[in-house]
Phi, psi and omega in degrees: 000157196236155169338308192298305191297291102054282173310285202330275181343290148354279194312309206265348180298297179283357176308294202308315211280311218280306182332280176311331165276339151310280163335305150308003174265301186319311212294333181305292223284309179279004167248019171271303188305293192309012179261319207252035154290151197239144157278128168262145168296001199288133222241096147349277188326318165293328148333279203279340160310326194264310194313321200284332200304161175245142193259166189256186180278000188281152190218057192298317156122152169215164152255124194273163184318343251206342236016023204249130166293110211247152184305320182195144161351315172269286165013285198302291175350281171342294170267020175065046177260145149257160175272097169317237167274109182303277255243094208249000000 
């Protein structure tokens, strides 16, 4: 093989490799997103128990399963959160 034929090869050996480590990024980054859906906590059951209450105005703060901060205990309920930790 002569020199010119040699480049030519190269050249096209990396062409394939950059395809292929593309490729293989793609497959990465989508078979990642889809790992990192989160389950929701949200409790039906707590929901239709709940939805009607009228909640008072206090506002201690608590944290619901969801890690989203709810004013109070009936708040997170209401929409069918459970309460994680009373102490914000």
């Amino acid at each position: 093989m002569n020199r010119e034929s040699m480049k030519a090869i190269k050249k096209q050996l990396g062409v394939v490799l950059k395809t292929a480590l593309f490729a293989a990024a793609f497959v990465l980054i989508l078979f990642s997103a889809s790992c990192r859906k989160k389950e929701s906590c949200f409790d039906k059951e707590l929901y239709y128990l709940h939805t009607n209450d009228y909640c008072t105005a206090d506002c201690p703060g608590v944290l619901g399963c969801d890690g989203k901060t709810y004013c109070n205990a009936c708040e997170a309920q209401k929409v069918g959160i459970r309460v994680v930790d009373e102490q914000q």
